[in-house]
C-alpha positions in Angstrom: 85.6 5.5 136.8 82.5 3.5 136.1 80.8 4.5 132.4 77.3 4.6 134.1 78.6 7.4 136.7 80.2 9.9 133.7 77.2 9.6 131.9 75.2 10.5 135.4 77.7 12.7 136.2 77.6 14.6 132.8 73.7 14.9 133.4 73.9 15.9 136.4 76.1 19.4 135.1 73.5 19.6 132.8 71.1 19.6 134.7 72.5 22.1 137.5 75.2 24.2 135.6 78.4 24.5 137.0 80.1 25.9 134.1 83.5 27.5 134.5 84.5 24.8 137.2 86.6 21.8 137.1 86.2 18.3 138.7 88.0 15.5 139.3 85.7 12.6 138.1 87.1 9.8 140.0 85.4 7.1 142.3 85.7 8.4 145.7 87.3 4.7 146.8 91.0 4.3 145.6 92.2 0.5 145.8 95.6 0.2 144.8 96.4 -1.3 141.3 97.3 -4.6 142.7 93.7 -5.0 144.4 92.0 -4.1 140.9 94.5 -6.5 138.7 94.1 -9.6 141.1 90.4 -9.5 141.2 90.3 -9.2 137.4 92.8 -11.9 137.1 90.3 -14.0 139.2 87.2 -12.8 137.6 89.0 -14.1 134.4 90.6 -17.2 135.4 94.4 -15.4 134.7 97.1 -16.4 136.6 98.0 -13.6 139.2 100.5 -10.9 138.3 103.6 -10.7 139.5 104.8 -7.3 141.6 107.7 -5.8 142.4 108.4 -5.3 146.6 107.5 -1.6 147.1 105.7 -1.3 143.8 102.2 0.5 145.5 104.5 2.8 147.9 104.0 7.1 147.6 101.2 6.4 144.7 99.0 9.8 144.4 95.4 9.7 144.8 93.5 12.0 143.1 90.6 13.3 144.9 86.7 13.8 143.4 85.9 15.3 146.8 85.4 18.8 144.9 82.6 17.1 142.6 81.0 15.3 145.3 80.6 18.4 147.1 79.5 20.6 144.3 77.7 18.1 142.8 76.0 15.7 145.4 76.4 13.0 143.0 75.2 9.4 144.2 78.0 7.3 142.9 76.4 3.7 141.5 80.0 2.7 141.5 82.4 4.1 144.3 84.8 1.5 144.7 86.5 0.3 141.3 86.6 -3.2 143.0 83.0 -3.3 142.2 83.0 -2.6 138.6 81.7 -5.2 136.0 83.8 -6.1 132.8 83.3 -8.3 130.3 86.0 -9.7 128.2 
């Protein structure tokens, strides 16, 4: 989860109360792991991990579908793969 979309999406409760309810705050894409560490390791000139066979297989996802719903958040960030780090 992107630090801009917490901080919109604790405003965003603020500003419309939905006390007594719990969300999920999670970017509504899910990339697996291995997406997310190469494209670091790119972004940062590191040699690319290595994985086991099978490594991604049966991972959960965990859904934010309950806070985009209740919420009608607009995301700045869905899809981890589009976050900004610096080193």
């Amino acid at each position: 989860m992107h630090h801009d979309d917490v901080t919109g999406i604790i405003q965003v409760i603020m500003r419309q109360p939905q006390w007594n309810q719990i969300y999920n705050v999670v970017a509504p894409e899910h990339p697996v792991r291995r997406e997310i560490y190469a494209r670091n390791a790119r972004e940062f000139g590191y040699p690319l991990p290595d994985y086991a066979d099978g490594a991604e297989e049966g991972y959960k996802v965990v859904s934010g579908s309950k806070l985009i719903r209740d919420l009608n958040y607009p995301f700045q960030y869905a899809n981890p793969l589009d976050f900004t780090y610096t080193p």
